[in-house]
FIFI-152687 format. One record per residue: residue in three letters; y, x, z of N, C-alpha, C in turn. Coordinates in pm, whole numbers, plus 50000, padded with zeros to 5 digits. Layout:
FIFI-152687
ALAYXZYXZYXZ;...
***
This chain:
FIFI-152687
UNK136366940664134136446926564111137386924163992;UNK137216913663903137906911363806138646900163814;UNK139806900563817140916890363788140886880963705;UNK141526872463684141076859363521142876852663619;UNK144136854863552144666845563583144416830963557;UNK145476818163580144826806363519144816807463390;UNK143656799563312143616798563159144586792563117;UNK145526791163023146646787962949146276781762812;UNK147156774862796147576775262659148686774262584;UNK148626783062458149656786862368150476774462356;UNK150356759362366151046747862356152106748762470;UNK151526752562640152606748962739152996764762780;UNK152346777262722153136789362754153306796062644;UNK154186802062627154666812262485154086823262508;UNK153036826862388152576838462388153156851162458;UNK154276852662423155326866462508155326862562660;UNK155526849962707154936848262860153796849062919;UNK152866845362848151096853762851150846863362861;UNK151616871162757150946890262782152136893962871;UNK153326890262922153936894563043152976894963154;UNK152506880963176151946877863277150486885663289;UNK150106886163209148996901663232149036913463219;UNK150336918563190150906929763181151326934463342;UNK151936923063383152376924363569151306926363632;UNK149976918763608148806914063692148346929163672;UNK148476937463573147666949763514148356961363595;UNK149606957163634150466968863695150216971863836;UNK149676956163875148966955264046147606957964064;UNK146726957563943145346959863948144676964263803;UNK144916974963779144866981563643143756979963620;UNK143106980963522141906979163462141096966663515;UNK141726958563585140886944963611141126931163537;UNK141856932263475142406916063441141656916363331;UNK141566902363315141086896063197141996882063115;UNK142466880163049143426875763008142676857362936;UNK142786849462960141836832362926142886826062861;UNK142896819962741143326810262657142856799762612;UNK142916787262565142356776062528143606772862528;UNK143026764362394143816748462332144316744762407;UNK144176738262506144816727962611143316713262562;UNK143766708362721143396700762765143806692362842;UNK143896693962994144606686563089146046689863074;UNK146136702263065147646706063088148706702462925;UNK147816700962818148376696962687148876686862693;UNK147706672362725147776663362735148406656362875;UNK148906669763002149846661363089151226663863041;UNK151506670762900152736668162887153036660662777;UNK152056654362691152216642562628151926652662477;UNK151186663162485151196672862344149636668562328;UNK149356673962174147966674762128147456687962163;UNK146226693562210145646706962212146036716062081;UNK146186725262074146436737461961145196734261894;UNK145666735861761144526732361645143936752461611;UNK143086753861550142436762161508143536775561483;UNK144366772461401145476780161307146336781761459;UNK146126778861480147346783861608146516789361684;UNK145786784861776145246794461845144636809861805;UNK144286810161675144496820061612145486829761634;UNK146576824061599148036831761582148146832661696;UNK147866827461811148406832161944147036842362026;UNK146196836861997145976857361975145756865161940;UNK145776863961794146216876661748147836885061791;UNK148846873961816150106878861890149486883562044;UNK149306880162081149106883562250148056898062243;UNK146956899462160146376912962134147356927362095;UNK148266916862005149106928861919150226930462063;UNK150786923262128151746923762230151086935462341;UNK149596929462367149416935862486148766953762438;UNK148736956962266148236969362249149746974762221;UNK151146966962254151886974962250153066977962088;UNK152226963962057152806966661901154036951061922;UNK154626954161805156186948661743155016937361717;UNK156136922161762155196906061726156976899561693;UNK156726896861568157976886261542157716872861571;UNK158556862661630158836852961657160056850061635;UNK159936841361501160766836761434161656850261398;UNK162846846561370164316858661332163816870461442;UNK163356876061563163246882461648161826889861662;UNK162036900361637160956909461658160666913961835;UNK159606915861920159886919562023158776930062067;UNK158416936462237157486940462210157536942362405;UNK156396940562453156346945962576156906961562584;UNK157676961262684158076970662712157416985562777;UNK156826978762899155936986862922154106982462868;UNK153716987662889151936983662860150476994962899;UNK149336987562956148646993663009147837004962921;UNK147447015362977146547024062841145587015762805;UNK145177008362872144046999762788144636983162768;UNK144596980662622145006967262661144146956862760;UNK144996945062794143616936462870143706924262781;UNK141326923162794141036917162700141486902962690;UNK141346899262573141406880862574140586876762550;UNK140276868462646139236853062585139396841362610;UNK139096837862460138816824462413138156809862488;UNK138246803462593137756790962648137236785362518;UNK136186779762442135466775362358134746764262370;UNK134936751362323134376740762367133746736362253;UNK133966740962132133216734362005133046745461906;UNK131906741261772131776752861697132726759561651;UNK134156751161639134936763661516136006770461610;UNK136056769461766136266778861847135626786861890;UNK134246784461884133396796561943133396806561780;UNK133686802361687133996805861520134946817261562;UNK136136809061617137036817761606137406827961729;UNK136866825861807136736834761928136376852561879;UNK135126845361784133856859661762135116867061696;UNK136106859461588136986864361526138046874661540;UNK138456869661621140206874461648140166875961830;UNK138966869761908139536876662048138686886262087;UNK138636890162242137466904062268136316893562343;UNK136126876062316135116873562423135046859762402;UNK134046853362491134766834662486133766832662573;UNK134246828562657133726812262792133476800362709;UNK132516796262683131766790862598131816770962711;UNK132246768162669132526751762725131336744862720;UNK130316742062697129216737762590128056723962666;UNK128716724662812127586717962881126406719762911;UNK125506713562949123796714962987123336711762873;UNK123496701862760122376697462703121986709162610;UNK120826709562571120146717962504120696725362384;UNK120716711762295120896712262164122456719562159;UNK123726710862263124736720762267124946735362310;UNK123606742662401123356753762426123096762462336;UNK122316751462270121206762062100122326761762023;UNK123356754261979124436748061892125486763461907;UNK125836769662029126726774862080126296788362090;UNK124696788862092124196800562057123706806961901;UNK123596800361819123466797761739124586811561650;UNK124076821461600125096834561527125296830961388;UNK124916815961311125196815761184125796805361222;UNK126716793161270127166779461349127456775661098;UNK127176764661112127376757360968128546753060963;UNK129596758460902130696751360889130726734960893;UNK131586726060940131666714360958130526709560979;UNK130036712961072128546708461124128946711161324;UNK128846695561364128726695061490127606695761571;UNK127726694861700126766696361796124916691061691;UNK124196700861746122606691561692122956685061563;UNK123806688361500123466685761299124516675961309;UNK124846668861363126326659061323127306660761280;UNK128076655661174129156661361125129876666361250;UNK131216672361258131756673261361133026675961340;
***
């Protein structure tokens, strides 16, 4: 069975508290976890923040990949690094609710839970392996 702690985001947890927290989960059930990030949503907006824009969620995982394979991640003046870590890192994925997250998912994480709804066009939109830059759902700007 595979683990998924709760999905997070880089706005209400610090990357270095993320790959802790699947680093522990990995120590109780090795090779099962799966590690979920997103922007924020409810939890952004119950603390009065905006969701993580593109450029950040980026940077937070590419930090949380590099943390959990064991490598040196500076934050700010301070370099740090999990201490211990699993032989395999555990993967991350991306929660994806629009094209230039499912963009950046393919990018920089190992996966993405694709947000996208029933309707069609956002199915085809989300499936879609060439997505048009600044082009929303079914051809609308976005």
């Amino acid at each position: 069975m595979r683990l998924f702690p709760a999905t997070s985001s880089p706005v209400v947890r610090h990357p270095l508290v993320l790959a802790s927290l699947a680093h522990s989960l990995e120590e109780i059930a090795p090779g099962r976890i799966d590690l979920t990030v997103a922007p924020g949503f409810l939890s952004t907006r119950s603390i009065g923040q905006q969701r993580a824009p593109v450029a950040a969620m980026r940077e937070a995982i590419l930090e949380l990949r590099r943390l959990l394979g064991g490598e040196a991640v500076a934050f700010g003046p301070t370099s740090t690094r999990l201490r211990n870590r699993s032989a395999t890192p555990t993967p991350v994925y991306l929660l994806a609710a629009g094209p230039r997250m499912i963009e950046l998912a393919g990018e920089v994480a190992d996966g993405a839970f694709l947000m996208v709804g029933l309707h069609p066009a956002a199915v085809r939109a989300a499936r879609d392996p060439t997505p048009q830059r600044g082009e929303g759902w079914a051809g609308r700007p976005g």
